[in-house]
Structure formats: structure tokens, C-alpha cells
C-alpha positions, 0 to 999 in steps of 0.5 A, spaced: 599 165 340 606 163 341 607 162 349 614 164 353 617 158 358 615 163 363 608 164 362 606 157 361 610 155 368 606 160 371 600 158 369 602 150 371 604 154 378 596 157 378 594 149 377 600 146 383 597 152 388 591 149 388 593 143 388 599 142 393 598 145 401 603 151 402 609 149 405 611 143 400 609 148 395 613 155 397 619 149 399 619 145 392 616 149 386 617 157 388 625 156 387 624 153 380 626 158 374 624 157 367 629 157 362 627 155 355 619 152 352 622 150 345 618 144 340 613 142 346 619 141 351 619 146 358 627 146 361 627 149 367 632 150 373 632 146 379 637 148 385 641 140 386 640 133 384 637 132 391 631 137 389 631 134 381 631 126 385 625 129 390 621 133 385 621 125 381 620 121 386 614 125 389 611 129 383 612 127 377 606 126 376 602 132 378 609 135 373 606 131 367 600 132 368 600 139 368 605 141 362 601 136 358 595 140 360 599 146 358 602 145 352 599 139 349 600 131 351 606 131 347 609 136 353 615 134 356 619 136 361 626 137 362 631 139 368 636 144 368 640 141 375 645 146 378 651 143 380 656 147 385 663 147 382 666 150 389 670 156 386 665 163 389 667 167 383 665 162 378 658 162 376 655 154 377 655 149 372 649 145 370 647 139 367 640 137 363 636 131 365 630 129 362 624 128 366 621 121 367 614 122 366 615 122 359 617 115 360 611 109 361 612 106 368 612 099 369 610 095 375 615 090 377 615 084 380 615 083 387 618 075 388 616 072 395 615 065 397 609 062 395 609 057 400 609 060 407 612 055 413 609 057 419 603 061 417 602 067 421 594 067 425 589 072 423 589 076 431 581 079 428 579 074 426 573 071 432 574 063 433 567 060 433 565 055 437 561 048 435 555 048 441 549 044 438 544 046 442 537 041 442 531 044 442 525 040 446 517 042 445 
């Protein structure tokens, strides 16, 4: 059976419903449109950059996980970005960014000193004291 971009969208949307509360939900993924599901890639339409950079940033892993769920693990997922090109009467522009889920993330590494000059005391950390107490029969 061959799937539409449509119908394999809202069945990810079935599966982000259940998943994200309602108000991020009708905020970042009910303006999404689908635009094309061609070898195991789904482009879909996101309103600005800032919307792509925000869906990345906070929900590309639920965005991958879906799609592969959808679509298999070779699933990807690409953006269609409108950009606004300041004449009305002109329909917008857009621009395809691929998504980076498909990419395998790396931890970096976080450079701090391995030495510390003036180490900082624990404030829950309860001192005892040495009383020795002798027991007399």
C-alpha cells in the first residue's frame, strides 16, 4: 500500500498527541503541513526558521522517533522553511533543511580544571565529632 505525506503525518500527529500536553502541541506541530513523502523521506512545511531551530532543538527526538515508526528506520525527515521575502503580493519563498536526527549525535567534551584552588565545602554534609567516652562496670 502506498502511503501519502498526508496520511503518514497524521498518524505521527496521533502518536505526538498522546505524547506532548495540548498547548505545546496546538503551538508547534498543528501548523505543520506535509508537503511530500518521496524514498522514505517526509518534507513538511514549518512556518519560520525560528519554528524549524525550535522543533531541533526540543523535538527532534520525538520527530524521529515517530517517522521511523511510520515509515521504517531508514525514515527521514526534512523541513521545508518559509521565508518571508517582504512583498504581499508575491507568494513566499522557501527553503529545504534536513532535519538532525538522522545524524548520530556526539557527546562533546566539556573542558574544566582538574585541579580546584579553593575547594568549595559541602553545606549538607553533617561534621562529626571524635568524643571518646569511656565505659566504667
Amino acid at each position: 500500500m502506498n502511503k501519502t505525506c498526508e496520511q503518514v503525518w497524521e498518524r505521527c500527529l496521533n502518536i505526538i498527541r498522546d505524547i506532548v500536553e495540548w498547548q505545546p502541541f496546538k503551538t508547534w506541530f498543528e501548523p505543520i503541513k506535509p508537503i511530500k513523502l518521496e524514498n522514505n523521506v517526509l518534507t513538511i512545511q514549518v512556518p519560520s526558521q525560528f519554528f524549524y531551530e525550535y522543533l531541533e532543538e526540543h523535538y527532534v527526538g520525538l520527530l524521529g522517533k515517530t517517522i521511523k515508526r511510520e515509515l521504517g528506520k531508514e525514515a527521514r525527515l526534512e523541513y521545508r522553511i518559509v521565508v518571508e521575502n517582504g512583498t504581499p503580493h508575491q507568494h513566499p519563498k522557501t527553503v529545504n533543511m534536513p532535519t538532525q536526527f538522522s545524524k548520530p549525535q556526539k557527546d562533546s567534551e566539556v573542558d574544566f580544571p582538574l585541579t580546584i584552588q579553593n575547594p568549595v565545602k559541602n553545606p549538607f554534609v553533617i561534621p562529626v565529632l571524635n568524643v571518646c567516652r569511656s565505659i566504667r562496670s
